[in-house]
C-alpha positions in Angstrom: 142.2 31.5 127.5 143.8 34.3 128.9 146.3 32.4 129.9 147.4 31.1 126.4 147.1 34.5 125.4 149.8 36.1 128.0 152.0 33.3 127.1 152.2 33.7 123.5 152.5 37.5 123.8 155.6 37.2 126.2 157.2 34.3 123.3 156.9 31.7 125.8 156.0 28.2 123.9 152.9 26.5 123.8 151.7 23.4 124.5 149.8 20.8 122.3 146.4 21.6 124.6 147.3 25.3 124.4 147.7 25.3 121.0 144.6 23.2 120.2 142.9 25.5 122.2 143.8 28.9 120.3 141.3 28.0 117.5 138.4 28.8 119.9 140.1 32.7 119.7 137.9 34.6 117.3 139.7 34.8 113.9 141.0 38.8 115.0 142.3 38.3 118.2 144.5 35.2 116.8 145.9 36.9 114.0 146.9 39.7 115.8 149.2 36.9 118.0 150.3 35.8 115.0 150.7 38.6 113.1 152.9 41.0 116.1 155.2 37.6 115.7 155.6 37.9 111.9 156.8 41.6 112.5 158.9 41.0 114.9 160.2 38.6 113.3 160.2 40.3 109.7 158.3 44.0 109.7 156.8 44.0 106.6 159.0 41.9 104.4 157.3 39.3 101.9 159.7 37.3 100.4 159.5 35.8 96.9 161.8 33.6 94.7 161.8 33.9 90.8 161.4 29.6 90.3 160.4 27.0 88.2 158.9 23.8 89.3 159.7 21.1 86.9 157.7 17.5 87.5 159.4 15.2 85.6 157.1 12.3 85.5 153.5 11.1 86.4 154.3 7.4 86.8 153.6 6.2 90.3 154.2 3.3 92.4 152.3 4.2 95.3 148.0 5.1 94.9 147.4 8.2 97.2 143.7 8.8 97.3 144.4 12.9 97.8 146.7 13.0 94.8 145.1 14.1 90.9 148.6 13.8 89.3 149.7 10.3 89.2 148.5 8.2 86.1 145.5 6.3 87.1 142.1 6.4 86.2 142.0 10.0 86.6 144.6 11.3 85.2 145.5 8.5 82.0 148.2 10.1 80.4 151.4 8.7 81.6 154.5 10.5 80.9 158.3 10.6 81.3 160.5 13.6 80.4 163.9 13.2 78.8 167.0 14.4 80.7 167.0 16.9 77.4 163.9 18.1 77.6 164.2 19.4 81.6 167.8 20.7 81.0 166.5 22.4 78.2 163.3 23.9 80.5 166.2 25.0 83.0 167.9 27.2 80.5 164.7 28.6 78.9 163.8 29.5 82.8 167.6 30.0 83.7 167.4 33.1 80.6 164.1 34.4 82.2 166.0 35.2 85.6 165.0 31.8 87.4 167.3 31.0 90.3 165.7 28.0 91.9 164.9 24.7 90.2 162.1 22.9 92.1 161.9 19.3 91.0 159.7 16.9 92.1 158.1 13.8 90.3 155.5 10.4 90.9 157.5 7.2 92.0 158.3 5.8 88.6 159.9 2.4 89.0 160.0 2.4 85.2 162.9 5.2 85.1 165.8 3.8 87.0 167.8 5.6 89.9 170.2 7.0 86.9 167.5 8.8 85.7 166.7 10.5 88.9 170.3 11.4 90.0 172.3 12.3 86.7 169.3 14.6 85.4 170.8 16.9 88.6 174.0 17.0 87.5 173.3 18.0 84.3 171.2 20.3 85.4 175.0 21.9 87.1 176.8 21.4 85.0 174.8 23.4 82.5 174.0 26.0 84.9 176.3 26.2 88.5 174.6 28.8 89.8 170.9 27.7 89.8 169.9 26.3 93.0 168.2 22.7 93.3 165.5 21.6 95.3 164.5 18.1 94.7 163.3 15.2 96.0 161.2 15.0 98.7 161.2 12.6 101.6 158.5 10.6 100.1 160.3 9.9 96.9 164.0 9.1 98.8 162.3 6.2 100.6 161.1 5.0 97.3 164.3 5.3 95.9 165.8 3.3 98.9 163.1 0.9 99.3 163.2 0.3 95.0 166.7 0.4 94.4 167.9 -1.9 97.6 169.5 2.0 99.3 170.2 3.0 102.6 169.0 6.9 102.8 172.4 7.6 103.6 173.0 6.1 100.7 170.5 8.2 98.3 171.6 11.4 100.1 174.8 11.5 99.5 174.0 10.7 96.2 172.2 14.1 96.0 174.7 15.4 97.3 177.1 14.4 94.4 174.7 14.8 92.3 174.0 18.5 92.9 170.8 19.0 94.9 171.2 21.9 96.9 168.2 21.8 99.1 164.9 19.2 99.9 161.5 20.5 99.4 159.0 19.6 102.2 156.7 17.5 100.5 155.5 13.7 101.0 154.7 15.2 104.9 151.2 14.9 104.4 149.5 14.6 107.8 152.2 12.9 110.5 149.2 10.9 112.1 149.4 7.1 110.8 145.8 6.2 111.1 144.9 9.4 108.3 147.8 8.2 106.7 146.4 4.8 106.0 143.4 6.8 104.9 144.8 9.1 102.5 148.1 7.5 101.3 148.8 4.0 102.5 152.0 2.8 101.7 153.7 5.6 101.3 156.7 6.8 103.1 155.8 7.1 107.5 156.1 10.2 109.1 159.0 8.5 111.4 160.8 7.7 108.2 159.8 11.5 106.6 161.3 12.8 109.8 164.5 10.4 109.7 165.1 11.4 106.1 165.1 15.2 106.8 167.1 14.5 109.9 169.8 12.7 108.2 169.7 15.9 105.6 170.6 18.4 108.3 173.1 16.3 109.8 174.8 16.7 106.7 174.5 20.8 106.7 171.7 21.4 104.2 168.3 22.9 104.1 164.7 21.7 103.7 161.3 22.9 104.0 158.5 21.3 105.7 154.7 20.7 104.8 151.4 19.7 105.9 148.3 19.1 103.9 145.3 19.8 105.6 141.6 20.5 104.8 140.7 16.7 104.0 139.8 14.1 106.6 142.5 15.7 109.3 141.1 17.2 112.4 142.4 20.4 114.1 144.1 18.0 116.7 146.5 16.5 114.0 147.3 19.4 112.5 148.6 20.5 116.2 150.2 17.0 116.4 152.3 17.6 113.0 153.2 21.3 113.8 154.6 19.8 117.6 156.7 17.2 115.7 158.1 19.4 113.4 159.2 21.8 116.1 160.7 19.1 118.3 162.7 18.0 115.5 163.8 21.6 114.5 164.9 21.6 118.3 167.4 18.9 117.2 168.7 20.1 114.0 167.7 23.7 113.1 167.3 22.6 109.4 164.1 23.9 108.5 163.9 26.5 106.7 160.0 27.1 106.2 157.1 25.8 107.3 154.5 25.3 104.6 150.4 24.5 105.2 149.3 23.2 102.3 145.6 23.5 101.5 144.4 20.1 99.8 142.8 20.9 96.3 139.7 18.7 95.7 139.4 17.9 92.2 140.2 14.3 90.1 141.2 12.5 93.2 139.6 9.6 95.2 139.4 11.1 98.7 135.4 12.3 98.3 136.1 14.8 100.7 132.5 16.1 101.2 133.1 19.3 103.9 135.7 21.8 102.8 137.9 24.0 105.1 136.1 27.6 105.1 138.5 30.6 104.6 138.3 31.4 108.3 139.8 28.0 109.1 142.4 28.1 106.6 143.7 31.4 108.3 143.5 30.5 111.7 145.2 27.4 110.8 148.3 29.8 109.6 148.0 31.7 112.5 148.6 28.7 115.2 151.4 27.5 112.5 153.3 30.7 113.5 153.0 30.8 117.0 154.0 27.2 117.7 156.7 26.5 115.3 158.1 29.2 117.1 161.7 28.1 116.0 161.1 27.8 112.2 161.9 31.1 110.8 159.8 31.1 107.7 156.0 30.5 107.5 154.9 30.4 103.7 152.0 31.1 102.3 152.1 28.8 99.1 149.7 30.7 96.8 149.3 27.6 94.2 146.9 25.8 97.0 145.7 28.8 99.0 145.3 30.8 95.9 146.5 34.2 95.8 143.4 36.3 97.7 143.9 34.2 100.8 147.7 34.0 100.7 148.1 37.6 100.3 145.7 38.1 103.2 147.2 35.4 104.8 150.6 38.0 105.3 148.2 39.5 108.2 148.3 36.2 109.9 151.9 35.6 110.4 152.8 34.5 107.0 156.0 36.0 105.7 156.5 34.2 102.3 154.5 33.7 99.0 156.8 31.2 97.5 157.1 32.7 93.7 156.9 32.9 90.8 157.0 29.0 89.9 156.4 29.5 86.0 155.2 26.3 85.5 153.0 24.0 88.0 151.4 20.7 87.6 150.4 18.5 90.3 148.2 21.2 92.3 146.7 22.2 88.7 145.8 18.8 88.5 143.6 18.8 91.0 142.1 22.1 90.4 145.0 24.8 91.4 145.1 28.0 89.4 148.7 27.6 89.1 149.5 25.6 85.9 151.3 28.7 84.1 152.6 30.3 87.6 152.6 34.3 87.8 154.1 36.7 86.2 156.9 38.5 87.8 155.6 41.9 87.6 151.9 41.0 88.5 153.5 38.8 91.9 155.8 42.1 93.2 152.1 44.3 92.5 150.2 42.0 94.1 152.4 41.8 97.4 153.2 46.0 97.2 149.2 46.7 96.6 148.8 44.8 100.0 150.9 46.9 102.2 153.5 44.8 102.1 157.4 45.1 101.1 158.4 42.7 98.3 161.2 41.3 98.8 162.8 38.7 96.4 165.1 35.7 98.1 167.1 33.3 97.1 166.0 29.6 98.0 167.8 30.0 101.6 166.3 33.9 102.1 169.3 35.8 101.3 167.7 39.1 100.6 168.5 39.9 96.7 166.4 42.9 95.9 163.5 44.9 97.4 161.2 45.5 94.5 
């Protein structure tokens, strides 16, 4: 173990066994690995965005056991939104200092590929300067696959349309066997990964996830966070990586065990020494909640995501996060912790240290 533990602090990458390995550290010694690389990387800089997620539609074509959002069973109310209705969301949040749109929605086959692409340019040409993150990898191969597309075909049509940037979701767990476990049918991991490939080909910006703390093992975890980093070695498009805890109310998956707070962090830990060429590890608050992301900035996290103002698919399954945070009570909450606030725009240009 020693070993593993020179090599990390001289920033020389580790390996899938090495990095499986580190969870046997004791929690301390591993976030101090982590954490020496955050503030190397960072000093004492939390970055923030002032957002709005906006999920347009619950109407799903694919059944993901994990998921509480989709209409089914558990959740029966299907709805759509009108293009009016989100534009209008946009300029309420636009007037209340927003400067990131984060839109992402079910698989609605009912809604039409117009409905999913024009929405973002009206969206710009109401308001140019607010950034767009939308679609996620999951939801272009739906898109493709519904709508007889390439995904050179879809992306460029985001990029006409006026999506600025892809948010990381749909990643799940890479590993296909828990994939036919916890969302069969859905987009691959080789097809996530080809989808965000062909999207920094073209220049642009995404995020990447994982959810863990469901029927995953630490060994896929590892697997996911050395696929990510080989294809970051390719294209340099990542902007963030984003561990995603899984929230375990109204869904099917009956998980029965649940990740212990200990886990969770050592989990964030590992993320930042091996994805050693993503600059960005986020702590997403909505699924961690906000205790264990703020501590989570003393295992190598560097980002809380923000203020998101609105937020429904985590709520549904139980995340505090269905009216976001307050601005003020975010910039405290990051400053109380011994930590620099500092709010970013959705590529972390540095706008104002609060």
């Amino acid at each position: 173990m020693q070993t593993i533990i020179q090599k990390v602090k001289k920033r020389e990458r580790v390996t899938y066994e090495e990095a499986l390995k580190l969870y046997e550290l004791d929690l301390f010694t591993l976030g101090k690995l982590a954490q020496d690389i955050r503030e190397e990387m960072w000093g004492k800089k939390s970055f923030f965005n002032i957002n709005r997620h906006i999920n347009p539609t619950n109407i799903c074509k694919d059944i993901c056991k994990f998921c509480a959002f989709s209409a089914s069973r558990k959740n029966p109310n299907p709805y759509t939104m009108s293009h009016e209705e989100i534009v209008d969301i946009v300029a309420a949040s636009s007037a209340n200092g927003a400067k990131e749109i984060h839109i992402v929605s079910a698989h609605n086959p009912e809604a039409g590929l117009e409905w999913y692409m024009n929405v973002f340019s009206k969206i710009k040409k109401a308001h140019p300067d607010v950034h767009v993150k939308a679609l996620t990898a999951a939801e272009i191969n739906f898109l493709a696959q519904e709508y007889n597309h390439s995904y050179d075909e879809i992306i460029d049509m985001m990029v006409e349309s006026g999506v600025d940037s892809m948010p990381g979701g749909g990643a799940e767990i890479f590993d296909e066997e828990v994939r036919d476990v916890i969302c069969k049918g859905k987009v691959t991991s080789d097809q996530w990964m080809q989808i965000h490939k062909l999207w920094h080909e073209r220049g642009r910006k995404s995020n990447a996830t994982m959810l863990f703390g469901h029927i995953e093992e630490r060994h896929h975890r590892v697997d996911h966070m050395i696929r990510l980093r080989e294809l970051q070695d390719i294209t340099g498009g990542f902007n963030t990586f984003i561990p995603l805890v899984y929230q375990r109310d109204n869904n099917f998956l009956n998980v029965k065990n649940f990740l212990s707070s200990q886990e969770i962090l050592k989990t964030m830990a590992i993320s930042r020494i091996v994805l050693d060429n993503i600059p960005h590890l986020k702590a997403y608050w909505v699924t961690s909640t906000i205790n264990l992301a703020l501590v989570s900035q003393e295992f190598g996290a560097d980002d809380l995501d923000g203020t998101i103002e609105k937020e429904m698919i985590n709520s549904a399954a139980g995340a505090k996060s269905g009216v976001g945070m307050p601005l003020g009570e975010f910039v405290n909450y990051i400053k109380n912790s011994g930590f620099e606030a500092v709010e970013r725009d959705s590529l972390y240009n540095e706008l104002k240290v609060w």
